[in-house]
N, C-alpha and C positions, 0 to 999 in steps of 0.2 A: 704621955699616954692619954691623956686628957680633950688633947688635940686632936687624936685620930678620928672621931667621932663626926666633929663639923667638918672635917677637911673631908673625908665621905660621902659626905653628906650633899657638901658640896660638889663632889667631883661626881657625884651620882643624878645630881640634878643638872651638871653643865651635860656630861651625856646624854642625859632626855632630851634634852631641848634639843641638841645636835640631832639627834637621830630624827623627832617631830621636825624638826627643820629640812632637811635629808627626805627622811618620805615626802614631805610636802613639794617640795622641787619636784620628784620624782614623779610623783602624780600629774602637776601643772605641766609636767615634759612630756610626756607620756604618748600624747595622741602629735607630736610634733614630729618625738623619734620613729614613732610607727609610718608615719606620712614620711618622713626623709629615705627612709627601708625601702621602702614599695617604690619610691618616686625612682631610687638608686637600683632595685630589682628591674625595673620597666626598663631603665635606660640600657642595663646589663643585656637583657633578650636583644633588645632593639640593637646593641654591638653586636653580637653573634651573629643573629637573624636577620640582618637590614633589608633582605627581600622579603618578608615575612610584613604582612599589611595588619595581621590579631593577632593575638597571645588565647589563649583560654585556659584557665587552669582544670587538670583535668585529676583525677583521685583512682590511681590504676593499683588494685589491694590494698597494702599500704606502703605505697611512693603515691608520692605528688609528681606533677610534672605540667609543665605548658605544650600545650599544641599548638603548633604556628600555621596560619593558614594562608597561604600567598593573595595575591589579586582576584583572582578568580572565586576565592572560598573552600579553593581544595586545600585537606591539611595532605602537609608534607614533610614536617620535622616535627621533634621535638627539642624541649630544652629542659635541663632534670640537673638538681644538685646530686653531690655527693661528698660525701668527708675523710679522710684519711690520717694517720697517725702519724707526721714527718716525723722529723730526729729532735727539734724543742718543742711541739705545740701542732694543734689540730689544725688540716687544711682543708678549707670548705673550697670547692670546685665547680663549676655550671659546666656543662659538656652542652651541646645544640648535635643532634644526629638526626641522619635523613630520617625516613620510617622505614627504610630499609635496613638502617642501622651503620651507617658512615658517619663515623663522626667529621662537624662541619668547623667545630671551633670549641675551644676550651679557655674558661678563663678561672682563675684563681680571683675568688673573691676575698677570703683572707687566711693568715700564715702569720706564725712570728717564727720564723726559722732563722738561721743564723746570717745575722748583715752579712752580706761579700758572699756566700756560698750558697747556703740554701734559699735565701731570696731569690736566687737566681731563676725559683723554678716559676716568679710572676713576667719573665722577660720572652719574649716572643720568636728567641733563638730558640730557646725550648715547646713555648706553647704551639708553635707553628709546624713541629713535628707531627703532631694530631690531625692535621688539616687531610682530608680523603683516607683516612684508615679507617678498616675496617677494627672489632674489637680483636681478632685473631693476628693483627697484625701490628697491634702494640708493644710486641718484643722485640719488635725492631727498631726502637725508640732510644735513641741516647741518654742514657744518665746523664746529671752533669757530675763532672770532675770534681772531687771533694764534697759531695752533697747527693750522694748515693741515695741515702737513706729518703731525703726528701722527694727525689722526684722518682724514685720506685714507688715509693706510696703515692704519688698520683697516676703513674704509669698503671696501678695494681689497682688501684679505684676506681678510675677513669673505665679500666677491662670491666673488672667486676658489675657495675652498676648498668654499665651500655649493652651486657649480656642479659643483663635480666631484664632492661628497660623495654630491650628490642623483641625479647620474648612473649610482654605483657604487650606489644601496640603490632604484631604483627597481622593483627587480624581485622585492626579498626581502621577508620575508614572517616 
């Protein structure tokens, strides 16, 4: 009984340190992971968008979103996240649609859905479905096979956000 005391004591100061130790990495990382982010975001539009010469980010109520402006300087699409609820684990999504509101490309940025089934909805037999759809014509989209749940929820994301997207930029310019 005598012993629970330093052993405490101890085990409460090797914690501090871990934890001071831990923030401190954390800090010293900080402006690296932020720069890996943005450098891995830039390159994501620039997949989508390869016609697209700027990006701008643009603050339409509350969505964010990029405006992409071709060679000329006219904007012509945009590019806008969206997130959805699969069957293990949240999936965050970029969509690229015209300004008319045709989606141009869709990619899964990230998912922990189940290996073999609902991963499948990062593969391009699926994301390739999206390519010239309008948002009313996203039910015409294939599930995949055993993984239902996951690619309804981006089918159901993808509709939802691209409606509201396309409603907030119909009138810019």
């Amino acid at each position: 009984m005598k012993q629970v005391l330093p052993y405490g004591l101890i085990l409460a100061f090797i914690c501090t340190v871990s934890a001071l130790a831990l923030a401190g990495v954390n800090y010293l990382t900080r402006p690296k992971i932020i720069a890996q982010m943005e450098k891995e975001e830039r390159q994501s539009l620039k997949e989508l968008l390869p016609e697209a010469k700027e990006f701008a980010l643009a603050k339409l109520k509350e969505d964010s979103l990029y405006k992409a402006y071709n060679r000329k300087g006219d904007f012509f699409a945009v590019v806008f996240k969206t997130k959805a609820k699969g069957y293990s684990s949240n999936i965050e999504i970029l969509v690229a649609m015209t300004k008319e509101g045709k989606i141009l490309a869709v990619k899964i940025l990230s998912q922990n859905e189940t290996p073999g089934l609902g991963t499948l909805i990062i593969e391009p037999e699926f994301r390739n479905q999206f390519i010239n759809k309008w948002s009313f014509e996203l039910d015409k989209i294939e599930a995949i096979t055993g993984a239902t749940i996951s690619s309804k929820a981006v089918i159901d994301s993808v509709r939802e956000k691209s409606v509201s997207i396309a409603s907030l930029i119909k009138d810019e310019k």
